[in-house]
N, C-alpha and C positions, 0 to 999 in steps of 0.2 A: 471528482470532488477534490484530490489532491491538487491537482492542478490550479483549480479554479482560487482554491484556500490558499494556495503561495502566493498568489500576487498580492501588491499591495494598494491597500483602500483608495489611494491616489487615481490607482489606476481607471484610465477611463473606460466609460461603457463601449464607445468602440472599436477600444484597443483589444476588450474582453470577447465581443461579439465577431470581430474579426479570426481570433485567437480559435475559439472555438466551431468557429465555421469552414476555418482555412487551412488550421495547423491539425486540430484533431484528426481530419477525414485522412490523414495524410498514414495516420498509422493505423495497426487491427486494434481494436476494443475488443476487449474478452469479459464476455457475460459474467455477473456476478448472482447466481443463484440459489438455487435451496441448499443445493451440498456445501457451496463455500459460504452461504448465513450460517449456517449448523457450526460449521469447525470455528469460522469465525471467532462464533458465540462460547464455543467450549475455551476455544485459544483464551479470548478474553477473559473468562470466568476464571480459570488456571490462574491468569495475570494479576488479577485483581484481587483474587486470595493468598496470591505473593506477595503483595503490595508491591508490583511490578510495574503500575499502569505505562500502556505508550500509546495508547487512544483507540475509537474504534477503526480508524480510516487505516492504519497500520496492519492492524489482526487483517481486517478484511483483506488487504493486498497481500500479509503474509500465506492466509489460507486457500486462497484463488491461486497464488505461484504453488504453491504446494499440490493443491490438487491436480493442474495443470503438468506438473512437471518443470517450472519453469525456476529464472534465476532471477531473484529480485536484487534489479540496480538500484542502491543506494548510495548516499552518504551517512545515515544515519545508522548504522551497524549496529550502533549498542542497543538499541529496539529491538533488530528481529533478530538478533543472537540472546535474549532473553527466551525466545521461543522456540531458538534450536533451544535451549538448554531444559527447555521443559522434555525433550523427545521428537519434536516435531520435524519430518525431515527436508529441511530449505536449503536451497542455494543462495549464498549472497554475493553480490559483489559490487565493489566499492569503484562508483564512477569517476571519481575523482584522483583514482588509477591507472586509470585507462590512456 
């Protein structure tokens, strides 16, 4: 979804359809299920009663790395360090780093 929502409207359909046929299979996809809707949905609700928002496409990849174990590569840092700051325990790290 994130993926799909960066590119730009310009973009053509079988730049998109190649994109997702070619480049995705290339990497693992990690299920998005009941456990990570749950936290998801709590992450967001926490946010939202902060007047925090940073959408739901965020929460959800924050609470998948999370459950997961893993380390969400970003550039957008100030997002999911809102969610450490609730207690949540994430890894971030800044691709533009690297």
């Amino acid at each position: 979804m994130e993926i799909v929502a960066g590119f730009k409207e310009e973009l053509l359909a079988e730049q998109l359809r190649h994109f997702l046929e070619d480049v995705v299979p290339m990497f693992e996809v990690i299920g998005f299920g009941v456990p990570e809707a749950c936290l998801a949905g709590e992450i967001y609700a926490k946010l939202e009663n902060s007047r925090q928002r940073i959408g739901v496409a965020d929460t959800g990849i924050a609470a998948t790395a999370s459950l997961q174990g893993l380390t969400v590569v970003t550039s957008n840092l100030k997002h999911f360090e809102r969610i450490i700051a609730l207690g949540y325990p994430l890894q971030l790290e800044n691709w533009r780093n690297a």
